[in-house]
FIZA-172283 format. One record per atom (N, C-alpha, C): x, y, z; residue in three letters. Coordinates in steps of 0.2 Angstrom, whole numbers, padded with zeros to 4 digits, always signed. Example, Ala and Ser with C-alpha at 12.3 -4.5 7.8 and 13.67 -1.06 7.14 Angstrom:
<recs>
+0066-0028+0039ALA/+0062-0022+0039ALA/+0066-0016+0039ALA/+0064-0011+0035SER/+0068-0005+0036SER/+0064+0000+0039SER/
</recs>
This chain:
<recs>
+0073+0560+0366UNK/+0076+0556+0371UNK/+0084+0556+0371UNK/+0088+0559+0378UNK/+0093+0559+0376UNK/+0096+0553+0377UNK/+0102+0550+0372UNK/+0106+0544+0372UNK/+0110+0545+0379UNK/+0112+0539+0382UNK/+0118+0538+0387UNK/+0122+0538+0383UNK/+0129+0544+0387UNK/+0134+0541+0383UNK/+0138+0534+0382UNK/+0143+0534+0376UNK/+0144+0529+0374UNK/+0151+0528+0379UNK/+0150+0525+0381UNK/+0159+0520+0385UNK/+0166+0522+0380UNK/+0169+0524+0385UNK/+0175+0522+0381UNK/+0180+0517+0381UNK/+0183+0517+0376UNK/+0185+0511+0373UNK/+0192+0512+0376UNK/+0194+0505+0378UNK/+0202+0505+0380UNK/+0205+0503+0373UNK/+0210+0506+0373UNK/+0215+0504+0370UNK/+0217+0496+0368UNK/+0219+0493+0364UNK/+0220+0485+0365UNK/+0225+0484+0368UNK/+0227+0479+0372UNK/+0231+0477+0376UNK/+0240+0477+0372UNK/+0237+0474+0368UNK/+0245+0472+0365UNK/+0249+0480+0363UNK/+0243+0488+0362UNK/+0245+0493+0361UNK/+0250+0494+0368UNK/+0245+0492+0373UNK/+0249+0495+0381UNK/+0257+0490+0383UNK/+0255+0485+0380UNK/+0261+0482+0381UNK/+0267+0485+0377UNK/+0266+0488+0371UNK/+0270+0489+0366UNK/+0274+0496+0369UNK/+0270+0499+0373UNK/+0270+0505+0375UNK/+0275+0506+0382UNK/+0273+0499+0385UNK/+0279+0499+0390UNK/+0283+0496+0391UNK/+0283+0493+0383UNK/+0292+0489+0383UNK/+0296+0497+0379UNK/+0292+0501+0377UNK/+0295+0505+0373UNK/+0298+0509+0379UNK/+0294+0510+0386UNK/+0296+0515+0391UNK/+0299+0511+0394UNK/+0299+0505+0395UNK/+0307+0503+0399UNK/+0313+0503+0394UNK/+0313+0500+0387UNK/+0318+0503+0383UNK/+0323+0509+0386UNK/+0318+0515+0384UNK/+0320+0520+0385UNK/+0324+0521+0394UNK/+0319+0518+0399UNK/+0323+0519+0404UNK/+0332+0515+0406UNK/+0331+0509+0401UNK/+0338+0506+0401UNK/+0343+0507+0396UNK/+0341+0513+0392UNK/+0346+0516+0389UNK/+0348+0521+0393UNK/+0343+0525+0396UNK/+0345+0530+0400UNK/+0351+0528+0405UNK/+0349+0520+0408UNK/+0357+0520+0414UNK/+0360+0518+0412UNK/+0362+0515+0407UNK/+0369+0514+0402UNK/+0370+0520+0402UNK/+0368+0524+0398UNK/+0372+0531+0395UNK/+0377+0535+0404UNK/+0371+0534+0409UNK/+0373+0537+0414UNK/+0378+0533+0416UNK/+0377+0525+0415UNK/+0383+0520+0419UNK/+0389+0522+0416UNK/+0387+0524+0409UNK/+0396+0524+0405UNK/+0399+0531+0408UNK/+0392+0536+0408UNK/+0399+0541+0409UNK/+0402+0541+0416UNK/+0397+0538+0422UNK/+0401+0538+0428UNK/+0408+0533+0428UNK/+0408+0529+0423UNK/+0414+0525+0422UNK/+0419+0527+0419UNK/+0418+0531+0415UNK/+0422+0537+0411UNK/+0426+0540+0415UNK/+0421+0543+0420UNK/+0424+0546+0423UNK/+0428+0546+0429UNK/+0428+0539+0431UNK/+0430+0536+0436UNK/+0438+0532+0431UNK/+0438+0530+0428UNK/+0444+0527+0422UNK/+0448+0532+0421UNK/+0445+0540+0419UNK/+0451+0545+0417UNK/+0455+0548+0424UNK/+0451+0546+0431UNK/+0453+0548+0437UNK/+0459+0545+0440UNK/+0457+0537+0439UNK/+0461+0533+0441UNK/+0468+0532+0435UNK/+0466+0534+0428UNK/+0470+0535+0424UNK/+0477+0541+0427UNK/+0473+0545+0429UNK/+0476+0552+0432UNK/+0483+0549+0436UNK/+0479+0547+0440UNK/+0482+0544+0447UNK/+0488+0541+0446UNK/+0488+0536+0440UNK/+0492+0533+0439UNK/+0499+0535+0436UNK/+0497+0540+0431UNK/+0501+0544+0428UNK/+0504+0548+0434UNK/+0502+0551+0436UNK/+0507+0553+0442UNK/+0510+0549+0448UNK/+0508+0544+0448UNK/+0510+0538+0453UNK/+0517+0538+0448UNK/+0518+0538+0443UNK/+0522+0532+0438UNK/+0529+0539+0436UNK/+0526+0544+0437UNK/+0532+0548+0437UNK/+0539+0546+0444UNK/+0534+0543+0449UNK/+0540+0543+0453UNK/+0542+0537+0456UNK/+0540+0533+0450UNK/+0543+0525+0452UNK/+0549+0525+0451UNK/+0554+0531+0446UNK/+0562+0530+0449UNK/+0567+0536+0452UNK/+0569+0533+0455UNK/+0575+0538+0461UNK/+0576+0544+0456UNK/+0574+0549+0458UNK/+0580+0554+0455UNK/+0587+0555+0456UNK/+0590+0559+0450UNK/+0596+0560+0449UNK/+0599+0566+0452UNK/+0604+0564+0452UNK/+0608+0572+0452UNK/+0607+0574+0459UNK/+0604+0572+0464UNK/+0602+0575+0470UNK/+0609+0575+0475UNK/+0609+0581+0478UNK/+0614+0581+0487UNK/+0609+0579+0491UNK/+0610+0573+0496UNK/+0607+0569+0497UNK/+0607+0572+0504UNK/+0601+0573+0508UNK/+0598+0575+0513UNK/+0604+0577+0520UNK/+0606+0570+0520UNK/+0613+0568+0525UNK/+0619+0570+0522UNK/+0618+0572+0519UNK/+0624+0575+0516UNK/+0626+0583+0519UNK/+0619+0585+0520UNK/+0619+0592+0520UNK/+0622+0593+0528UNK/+0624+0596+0530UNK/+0627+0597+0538UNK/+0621+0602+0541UNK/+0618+0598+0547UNK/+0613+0602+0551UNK/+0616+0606+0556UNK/+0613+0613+0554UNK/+0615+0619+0560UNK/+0611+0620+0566UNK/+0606+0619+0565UNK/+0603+0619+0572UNK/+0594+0616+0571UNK/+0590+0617+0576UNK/+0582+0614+0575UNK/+0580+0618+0581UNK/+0572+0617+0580UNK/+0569+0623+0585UNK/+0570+0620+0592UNK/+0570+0614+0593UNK/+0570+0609+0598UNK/+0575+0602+0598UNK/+0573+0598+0604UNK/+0578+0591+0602UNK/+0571+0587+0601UNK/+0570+0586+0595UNK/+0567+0579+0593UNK/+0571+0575+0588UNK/+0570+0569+0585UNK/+0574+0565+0579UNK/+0575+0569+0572UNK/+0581+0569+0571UNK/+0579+0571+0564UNK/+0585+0564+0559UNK/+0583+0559+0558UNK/+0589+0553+0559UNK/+0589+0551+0550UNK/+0592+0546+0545UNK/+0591+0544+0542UNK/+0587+0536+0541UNK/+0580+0536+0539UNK/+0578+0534+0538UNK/+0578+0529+0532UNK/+0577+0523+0533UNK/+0579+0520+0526UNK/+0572+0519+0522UNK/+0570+0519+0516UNK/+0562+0520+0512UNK/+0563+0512+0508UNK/+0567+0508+0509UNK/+0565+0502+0504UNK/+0560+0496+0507UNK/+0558+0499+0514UNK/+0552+0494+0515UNK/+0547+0497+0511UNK/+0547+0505+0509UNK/+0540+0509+0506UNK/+0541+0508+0497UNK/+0544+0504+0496UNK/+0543+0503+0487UNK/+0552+0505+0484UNK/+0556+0501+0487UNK/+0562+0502+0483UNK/+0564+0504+0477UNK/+0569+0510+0477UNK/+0571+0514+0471UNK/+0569+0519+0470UNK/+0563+0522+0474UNK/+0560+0530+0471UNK/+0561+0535+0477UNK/+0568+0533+0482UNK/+0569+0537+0484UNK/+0579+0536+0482UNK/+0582+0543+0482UNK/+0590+0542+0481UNK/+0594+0540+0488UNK/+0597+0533+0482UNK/+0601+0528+0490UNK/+0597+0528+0495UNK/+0589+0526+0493UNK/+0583+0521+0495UNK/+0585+0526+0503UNK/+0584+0530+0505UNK/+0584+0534+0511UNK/+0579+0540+0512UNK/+0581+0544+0516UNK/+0577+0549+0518UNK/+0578+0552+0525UNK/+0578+0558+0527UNK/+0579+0561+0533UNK/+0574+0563+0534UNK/+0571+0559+0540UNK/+0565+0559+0542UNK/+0567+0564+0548UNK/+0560+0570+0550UNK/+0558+0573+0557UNK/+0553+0569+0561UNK/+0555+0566+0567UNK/+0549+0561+0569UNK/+0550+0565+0578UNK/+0545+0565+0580UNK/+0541+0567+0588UNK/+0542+0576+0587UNK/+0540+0579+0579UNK/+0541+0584+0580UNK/+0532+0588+0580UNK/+0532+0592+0582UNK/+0529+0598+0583UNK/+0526+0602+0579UNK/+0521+0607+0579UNK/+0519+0612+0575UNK/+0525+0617+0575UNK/+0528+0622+0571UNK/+0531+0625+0573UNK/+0540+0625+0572UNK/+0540+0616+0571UNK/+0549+0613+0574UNK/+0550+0616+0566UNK/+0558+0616+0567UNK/+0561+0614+0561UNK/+0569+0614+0560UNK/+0571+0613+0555UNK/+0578+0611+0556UNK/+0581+0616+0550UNK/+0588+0618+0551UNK/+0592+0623+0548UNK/+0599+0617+0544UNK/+0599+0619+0537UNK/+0602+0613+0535UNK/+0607+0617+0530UNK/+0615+0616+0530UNK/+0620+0621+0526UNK/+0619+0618+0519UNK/+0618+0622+0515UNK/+0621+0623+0508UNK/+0627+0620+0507UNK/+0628+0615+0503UNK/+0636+0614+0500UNK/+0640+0621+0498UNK/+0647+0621+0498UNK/+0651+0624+0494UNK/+0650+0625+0489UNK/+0649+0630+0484UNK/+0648+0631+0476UNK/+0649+0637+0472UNK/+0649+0637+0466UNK/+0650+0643+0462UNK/+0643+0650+0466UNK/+0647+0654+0466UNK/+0639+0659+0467UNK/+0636+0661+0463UNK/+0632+0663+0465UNK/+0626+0667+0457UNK/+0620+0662+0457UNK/+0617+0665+0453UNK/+0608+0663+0453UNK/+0608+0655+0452UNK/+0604+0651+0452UNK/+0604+0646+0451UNK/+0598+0641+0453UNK/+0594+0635+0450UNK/+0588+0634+0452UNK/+0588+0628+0456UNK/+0581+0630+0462UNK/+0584+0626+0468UNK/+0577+0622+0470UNK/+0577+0615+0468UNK/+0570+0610+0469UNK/+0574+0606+0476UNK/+0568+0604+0481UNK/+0569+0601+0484UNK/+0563+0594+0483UNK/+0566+0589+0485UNK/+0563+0582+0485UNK/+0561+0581+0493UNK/+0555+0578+0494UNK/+0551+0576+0501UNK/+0548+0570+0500UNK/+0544+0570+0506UNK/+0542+0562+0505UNK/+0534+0565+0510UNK/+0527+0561+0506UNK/+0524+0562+0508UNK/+0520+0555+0512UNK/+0516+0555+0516UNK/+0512+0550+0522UNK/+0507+0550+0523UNK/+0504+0548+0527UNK/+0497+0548+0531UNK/+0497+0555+0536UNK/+0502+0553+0541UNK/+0507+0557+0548UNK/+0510+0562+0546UNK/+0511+0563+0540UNK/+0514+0570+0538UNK/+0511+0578+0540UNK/+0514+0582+0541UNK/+0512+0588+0538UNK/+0514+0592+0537UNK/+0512+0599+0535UNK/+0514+0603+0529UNK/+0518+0607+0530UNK/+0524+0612+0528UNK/+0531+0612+0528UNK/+0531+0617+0525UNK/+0535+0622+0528UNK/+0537+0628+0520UNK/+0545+0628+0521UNK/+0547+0633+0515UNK/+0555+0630+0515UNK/+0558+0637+0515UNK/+0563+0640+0517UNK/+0566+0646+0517UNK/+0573+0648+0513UNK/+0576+0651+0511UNK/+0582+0650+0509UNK/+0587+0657+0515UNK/+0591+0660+0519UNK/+0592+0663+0520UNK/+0588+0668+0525UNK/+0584+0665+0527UNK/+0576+0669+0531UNK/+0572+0669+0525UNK/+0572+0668+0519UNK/+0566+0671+0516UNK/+0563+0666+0512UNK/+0557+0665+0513UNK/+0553+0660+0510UNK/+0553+0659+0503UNK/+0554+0650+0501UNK/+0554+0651+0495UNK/+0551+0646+0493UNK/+0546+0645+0487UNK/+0539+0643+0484UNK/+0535+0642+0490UNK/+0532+0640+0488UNK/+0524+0639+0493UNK/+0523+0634+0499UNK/+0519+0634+0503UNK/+0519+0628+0507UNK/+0517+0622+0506UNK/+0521+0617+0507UNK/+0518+0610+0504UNK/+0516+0605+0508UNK/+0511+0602+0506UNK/+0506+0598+0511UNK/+0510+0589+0510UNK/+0511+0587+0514UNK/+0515+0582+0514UNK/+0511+0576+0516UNK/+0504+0576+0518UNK/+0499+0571+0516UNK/+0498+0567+0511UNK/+0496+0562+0514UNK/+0496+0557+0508UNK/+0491+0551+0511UNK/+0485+0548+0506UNK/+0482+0544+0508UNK/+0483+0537+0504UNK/+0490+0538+0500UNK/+0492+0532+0495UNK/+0496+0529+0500UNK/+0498+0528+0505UNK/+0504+0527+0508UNK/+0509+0530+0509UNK/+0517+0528+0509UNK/+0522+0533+0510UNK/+0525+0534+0502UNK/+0525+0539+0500UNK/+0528+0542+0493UNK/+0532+0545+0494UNK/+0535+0547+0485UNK/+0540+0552+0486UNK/+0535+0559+0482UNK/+0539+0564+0482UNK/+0534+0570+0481UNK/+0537+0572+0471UNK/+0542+0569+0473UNK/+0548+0573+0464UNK/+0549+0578+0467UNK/+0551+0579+0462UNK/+0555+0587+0461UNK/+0551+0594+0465UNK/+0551+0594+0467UNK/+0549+0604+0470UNK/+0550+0609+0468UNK/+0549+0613+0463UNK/+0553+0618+0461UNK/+0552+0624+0466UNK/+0557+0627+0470UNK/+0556+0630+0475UNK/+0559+0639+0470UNK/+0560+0638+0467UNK/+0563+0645+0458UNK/+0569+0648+0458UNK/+0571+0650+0456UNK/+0580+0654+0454UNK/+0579+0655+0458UNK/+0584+0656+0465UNK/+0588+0659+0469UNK/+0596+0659+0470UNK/+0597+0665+0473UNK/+0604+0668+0475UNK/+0609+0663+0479UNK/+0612+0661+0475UNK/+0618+0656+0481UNK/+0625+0661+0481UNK/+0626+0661+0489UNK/+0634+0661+0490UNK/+0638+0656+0488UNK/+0644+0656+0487UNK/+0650+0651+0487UNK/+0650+0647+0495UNK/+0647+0649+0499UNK/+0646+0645+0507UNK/+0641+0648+0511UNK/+0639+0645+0515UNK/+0633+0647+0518UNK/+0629+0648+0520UNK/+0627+0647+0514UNK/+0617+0647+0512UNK/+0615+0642+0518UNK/+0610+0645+0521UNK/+0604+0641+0526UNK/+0598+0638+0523UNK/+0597+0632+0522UNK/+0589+0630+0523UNK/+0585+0629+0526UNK/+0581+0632+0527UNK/+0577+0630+0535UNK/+0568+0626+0532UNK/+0568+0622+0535UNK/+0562+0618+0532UNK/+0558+0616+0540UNK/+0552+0619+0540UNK/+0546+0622+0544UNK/+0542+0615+0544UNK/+0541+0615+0550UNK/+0533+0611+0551UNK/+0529+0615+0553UNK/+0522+0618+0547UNK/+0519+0626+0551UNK/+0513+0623+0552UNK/+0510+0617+0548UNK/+0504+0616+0550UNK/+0502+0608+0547UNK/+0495+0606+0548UNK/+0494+0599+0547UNK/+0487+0600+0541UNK/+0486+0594+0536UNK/+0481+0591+0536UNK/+0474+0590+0538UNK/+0470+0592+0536UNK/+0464+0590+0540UNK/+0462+0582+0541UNK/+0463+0578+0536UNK/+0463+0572+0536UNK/+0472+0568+0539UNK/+0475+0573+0541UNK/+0482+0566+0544UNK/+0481+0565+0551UNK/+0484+0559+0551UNK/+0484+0553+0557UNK/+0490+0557+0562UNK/+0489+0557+0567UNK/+0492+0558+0574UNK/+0499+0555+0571UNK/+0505+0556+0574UNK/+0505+0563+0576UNK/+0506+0570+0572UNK/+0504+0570+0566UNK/+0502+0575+0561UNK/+0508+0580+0559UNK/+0515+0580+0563UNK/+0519+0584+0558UNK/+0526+0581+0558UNK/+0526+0576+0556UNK/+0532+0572+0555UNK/+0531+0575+0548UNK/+0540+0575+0544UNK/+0542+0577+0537UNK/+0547+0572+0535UNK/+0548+0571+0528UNK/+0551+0567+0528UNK/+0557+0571+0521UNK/+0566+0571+0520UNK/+0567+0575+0515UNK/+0573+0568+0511UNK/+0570+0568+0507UNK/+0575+0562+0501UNK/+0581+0568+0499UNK/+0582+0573+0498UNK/+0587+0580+0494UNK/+0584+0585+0494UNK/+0592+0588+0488UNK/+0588+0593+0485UNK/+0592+0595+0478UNK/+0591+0598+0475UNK/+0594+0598+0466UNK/+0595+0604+0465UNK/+0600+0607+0464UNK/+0606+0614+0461UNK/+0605+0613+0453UNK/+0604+0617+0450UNK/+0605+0616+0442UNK/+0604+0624+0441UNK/+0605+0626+0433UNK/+0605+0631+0428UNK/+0601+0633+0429UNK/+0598+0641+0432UNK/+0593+0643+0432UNK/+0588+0644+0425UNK/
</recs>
């Protein structure tokens, strides 16, 4: 006669209980581990941030200040005026100013003389100011483009940019042309998208 099988046996409860304090264990270690690194890595970001915020908490030195420079010409008549920056965080820009281009265009831009100076090679950074309303700029020396095009966006508010190094170029003793372009915009700036703004610009030793 064959036997009916035997039933199986459960486990004891206190087993299964043990068993799922063990796997929720495990799942609350898992989001710690996850929570720290996203916080990690959200700390080193905003660490980031800051450090480069704090580079230009003060005015630079040594600069020929925007309004100094004599304007030769612009592509059009829009403003190009001296604006003042100590409503945007006093000190980080020189003699709290800036030569703003306001109701310009894609395209505009302004022709700005070189001081008098020794000629020969020399290293040439220009100082800007970055926005929401901004947009992006190239810089020429003479007709011929020098460093890269710089995006003048900014979702911090109104900043200053530092130093630009724009690299060893040829100076006359008299002259020299700047031309600083509005070529294009942002994809995230606010209308009207190509305003620039210029704190200087810095001559030193190549």
């Amino acid at each position: 006669m064959t036997k009916p099988p035997e039933p199986e046996l459960a486990p004891p409860s206190g087993a299964v209980e043990r068993w799922l304090d063990a796997i929720e264990a495990v799942l609350w270690i898992g989001l710690l581990v996850l929570g720290s690194v996203v916080a990690l890595a959200v700390l080193r970001e905003t660490t980031g941030e800051a450090e480069i915020a704090s580079e230009n908490l003060v005015a630079p030195t040594g600069l020929i200040e925007a309004e100094q420079l004599k304007l030769l010409g612009q592509s059009r008549a829009f403003s190009f005026w001296l604006q003042p920056t100590s409503s945007f965080g006093g000190g980080r820009w020189s003699q709290d100013g800036q030569m703003l281009g306001f109701g310009t265009q894609q395209g505009d831009w302004v022709d700005l003389e070189l001081p008098e100076r020794e000629p020969g090679k020399a290293r040439l950074e220009i100082f800007l100011t970055r926005a929401a309303d901004y947009g992006i700029v190239t810089v020429s020396l003479n007709g011929t483009p020098v460093g890269a095009p710089i995006d003048l966006f900014s979702d911090q508010g109104v900043v200053p940019t530092g130093a630009i190094d724009l690299g060893v170029v040829d100076l006359h003793r008299q002259g020299d042309v700047l031309r600083i372009a509005v070529v294009d915009k942002n994809a995230k700036s606010a209308p009207p998208h190509f305003q620039f703004g210029v704190d200087g610009i810095r001559i030193s030793s190549p």
